[in-house]
C-alpha positions as CSV (number, residue, x, y, z in Angstrom):
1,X,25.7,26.3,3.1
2,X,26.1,23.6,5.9
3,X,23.4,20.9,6.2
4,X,21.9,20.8,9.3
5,X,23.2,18.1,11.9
6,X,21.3,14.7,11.3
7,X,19.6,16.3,8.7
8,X,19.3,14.4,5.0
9,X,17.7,15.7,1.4
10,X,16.1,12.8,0.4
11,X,14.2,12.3,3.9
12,X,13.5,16.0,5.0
13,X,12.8,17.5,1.7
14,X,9.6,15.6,1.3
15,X,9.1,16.2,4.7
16,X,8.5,19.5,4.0
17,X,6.6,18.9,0.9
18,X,3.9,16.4,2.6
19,X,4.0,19.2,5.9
20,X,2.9,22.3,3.3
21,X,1.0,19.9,1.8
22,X,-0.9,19.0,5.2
23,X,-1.0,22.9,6.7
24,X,-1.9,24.5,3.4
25,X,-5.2,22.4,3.0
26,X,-6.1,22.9,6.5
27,X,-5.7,26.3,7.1
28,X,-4.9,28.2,3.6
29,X,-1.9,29.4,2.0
30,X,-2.2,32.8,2.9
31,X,-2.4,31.5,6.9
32,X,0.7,29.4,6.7
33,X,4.1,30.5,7.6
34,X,7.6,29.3,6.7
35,X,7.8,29.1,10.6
36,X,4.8,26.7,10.8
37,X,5.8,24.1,8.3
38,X,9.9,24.3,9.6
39,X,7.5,23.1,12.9
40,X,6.0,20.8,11.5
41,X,9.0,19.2,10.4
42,X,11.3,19.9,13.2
43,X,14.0,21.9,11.4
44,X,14.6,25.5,12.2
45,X,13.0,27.9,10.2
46,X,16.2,28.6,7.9
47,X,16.8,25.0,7.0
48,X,13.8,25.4,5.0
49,X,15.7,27.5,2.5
50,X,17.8,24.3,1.8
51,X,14.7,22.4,0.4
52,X,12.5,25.4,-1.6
53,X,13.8,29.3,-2.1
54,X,10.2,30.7,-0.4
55,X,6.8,29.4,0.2
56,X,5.6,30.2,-3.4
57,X,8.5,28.1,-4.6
58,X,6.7,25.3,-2.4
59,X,3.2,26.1,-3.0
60,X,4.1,25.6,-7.2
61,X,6.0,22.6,-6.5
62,X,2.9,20.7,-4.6
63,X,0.7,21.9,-7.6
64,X,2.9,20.8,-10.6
65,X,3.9,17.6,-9.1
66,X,-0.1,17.2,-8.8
67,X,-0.2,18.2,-12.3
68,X,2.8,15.5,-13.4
69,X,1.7,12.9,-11.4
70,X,-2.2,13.2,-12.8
71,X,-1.0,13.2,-16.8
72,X,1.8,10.5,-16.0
73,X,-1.0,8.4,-14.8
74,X,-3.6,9.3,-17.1
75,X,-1.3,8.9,-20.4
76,X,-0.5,5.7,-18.9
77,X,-4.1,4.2,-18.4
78,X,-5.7,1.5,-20.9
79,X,-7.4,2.9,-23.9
80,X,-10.2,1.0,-25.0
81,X,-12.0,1.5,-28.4
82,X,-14.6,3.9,-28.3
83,X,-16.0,6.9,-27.2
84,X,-18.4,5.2,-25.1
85,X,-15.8,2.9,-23.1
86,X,-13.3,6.0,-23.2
87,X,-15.7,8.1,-21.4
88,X,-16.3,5.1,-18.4
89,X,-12.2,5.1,-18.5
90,X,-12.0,8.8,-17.9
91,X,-14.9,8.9,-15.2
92,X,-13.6,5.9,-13.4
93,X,-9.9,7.2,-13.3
94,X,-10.7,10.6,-12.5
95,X,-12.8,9.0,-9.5
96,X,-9.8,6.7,-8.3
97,X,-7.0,8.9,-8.8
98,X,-8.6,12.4,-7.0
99,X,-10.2,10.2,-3.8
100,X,-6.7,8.8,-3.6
101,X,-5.5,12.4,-3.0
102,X,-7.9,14.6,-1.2
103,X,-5.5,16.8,0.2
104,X,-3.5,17.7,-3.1
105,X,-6.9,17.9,-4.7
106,X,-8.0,20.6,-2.3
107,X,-5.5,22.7,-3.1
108,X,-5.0,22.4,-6.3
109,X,-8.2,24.3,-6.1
110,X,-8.8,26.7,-3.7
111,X,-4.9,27.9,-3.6
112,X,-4.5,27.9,-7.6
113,X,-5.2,31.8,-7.3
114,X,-2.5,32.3,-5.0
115,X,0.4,31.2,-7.6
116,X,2.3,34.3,-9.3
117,X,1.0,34.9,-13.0
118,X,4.5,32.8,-14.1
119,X,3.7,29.9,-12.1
120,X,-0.4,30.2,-12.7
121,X,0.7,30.0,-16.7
122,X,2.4,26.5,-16.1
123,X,-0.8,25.0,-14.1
124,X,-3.1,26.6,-16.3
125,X,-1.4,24.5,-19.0
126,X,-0.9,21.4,-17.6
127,X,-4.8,21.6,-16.1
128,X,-5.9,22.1,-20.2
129,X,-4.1,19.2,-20.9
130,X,-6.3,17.3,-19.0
131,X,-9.7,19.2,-19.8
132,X,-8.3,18.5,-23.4
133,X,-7.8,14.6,-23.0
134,X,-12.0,14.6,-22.1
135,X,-13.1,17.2,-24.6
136,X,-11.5,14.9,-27.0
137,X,-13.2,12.0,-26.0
138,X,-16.8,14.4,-26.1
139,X,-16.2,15.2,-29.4
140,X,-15.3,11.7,-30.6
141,X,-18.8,10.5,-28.9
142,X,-20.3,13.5,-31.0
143,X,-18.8,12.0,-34.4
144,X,-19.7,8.6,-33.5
145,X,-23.3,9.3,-33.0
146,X,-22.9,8.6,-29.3
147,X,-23.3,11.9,-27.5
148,X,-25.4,14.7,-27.7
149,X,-23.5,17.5,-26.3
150,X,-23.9,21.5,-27.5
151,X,-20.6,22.3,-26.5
152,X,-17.7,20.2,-25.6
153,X,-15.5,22.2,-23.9
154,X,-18.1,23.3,-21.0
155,X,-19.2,20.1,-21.0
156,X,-15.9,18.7,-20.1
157,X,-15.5,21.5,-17.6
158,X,-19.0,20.7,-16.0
159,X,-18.2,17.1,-16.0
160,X,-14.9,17.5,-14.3
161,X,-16.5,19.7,-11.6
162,X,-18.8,17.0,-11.2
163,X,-16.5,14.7,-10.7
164,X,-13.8,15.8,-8.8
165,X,-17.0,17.1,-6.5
166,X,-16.5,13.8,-4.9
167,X,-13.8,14.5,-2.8
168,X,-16.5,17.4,-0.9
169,X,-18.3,14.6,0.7
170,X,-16.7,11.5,0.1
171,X,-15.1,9.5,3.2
172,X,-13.8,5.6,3.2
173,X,-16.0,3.6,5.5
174,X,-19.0,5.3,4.4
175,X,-22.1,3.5,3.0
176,X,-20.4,3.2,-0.5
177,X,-16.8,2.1,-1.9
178,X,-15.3,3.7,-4.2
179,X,-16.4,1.2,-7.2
180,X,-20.0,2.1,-5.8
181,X,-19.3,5.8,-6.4
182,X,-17.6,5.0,-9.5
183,X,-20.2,3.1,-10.9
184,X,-23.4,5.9,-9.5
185,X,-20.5,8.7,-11.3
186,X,-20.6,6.8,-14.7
187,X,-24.0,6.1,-14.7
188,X,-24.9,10.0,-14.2
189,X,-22.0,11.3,-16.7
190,X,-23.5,8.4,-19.2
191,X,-26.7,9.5,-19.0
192,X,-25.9,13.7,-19.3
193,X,-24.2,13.5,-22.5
194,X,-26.1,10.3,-24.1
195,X,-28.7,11.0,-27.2
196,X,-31.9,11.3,-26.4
């Protein structure tokens, strides 16, 4: 199939990506058409079909590369000893890396039910990871002697809610930074699981 005149891969297919990106958290999956984001883009409608094979394709793609891009940089922060310090480490990237993204956030959320049971599998899987990662951490705390928590895993899942509640309210410029956040965050999540 012929590219289209002035047309180039590596510049129009994340184009498109940051475009669904943009339309699908401000109006919905369900609202957005192929039409819309080939628009947005300034390609025809069938050049799309060049960069994704439908908009369920795209929809998946902006959620796994979400997914990839969260665990890459999670594996990849510091470690420190303890389940104490682990716990600030987890709160303080989980702050950092979801107000850095609000968009992708957003709809990793609210269009998650919209993937095809296939594609829903993989997300689910890649999202345990993560829930795993601080349900590890929980029950390391518990072994130390450093938490109190009755169950780990809804813990973890209340404290991810919690935190990833941020981007609901959150805008730069506002009264606090980010640190200031990060630190209120860490202070509350400290206090919710700590003995006593």
């Amino acid at each position: 199939m012929a590219r289209t005149q002035g047309s180039h891969s590596d510049i129009t297919g994340p184009r498109v990506r940051d475009a669904a990106l943009r339309l699908f958290a401000q109006y919905g999956y369900a609202a957005v058409s192929m039409r819309q984001i080939a628009r947005e883009v300034g390609v025809q409608a069938g050049a799309l079909y060049n960069y994704t094979p439908d908009k369920q394709a795209l929809l998946f793609s902006l959620l796994r590369g979400h997914m990839d891009e969260l665990l890459e940089a999670w594996e990849a922060a510091p470690r420190p000893e303890g389940a104490v310090a682990r716990l600030e480490g987890f709160v303080r990237f989980h702050i950092r890396f979801n107000l850095d993204r609000p968009e992708a956030i957003f709809i990793s959320y609210m269009e998650l039910r919209n993937l095809e049971p296939g594609n829903f599998a993989v997300i689910e899987a890649q999202r345990k990871r993560y829930e795993s990662a601080l349900e590890e951490i929980l029950r390391d705390g518990q072994a130390e002697g450093a938490f109190s928590v009755p169950d780990t895993r809804l813990a973890s899942y209340a404290l991810i809610a919690m935190l990833t509640g941020v981007n609901t309210w959150y805008r730069a410029g506002g009264r606090l930074s980010i640190e200031e956040v990060a630190d209120i965050y860490w202070d509350m999540v400290r206090k919710s699981v700590a003995i006593g």
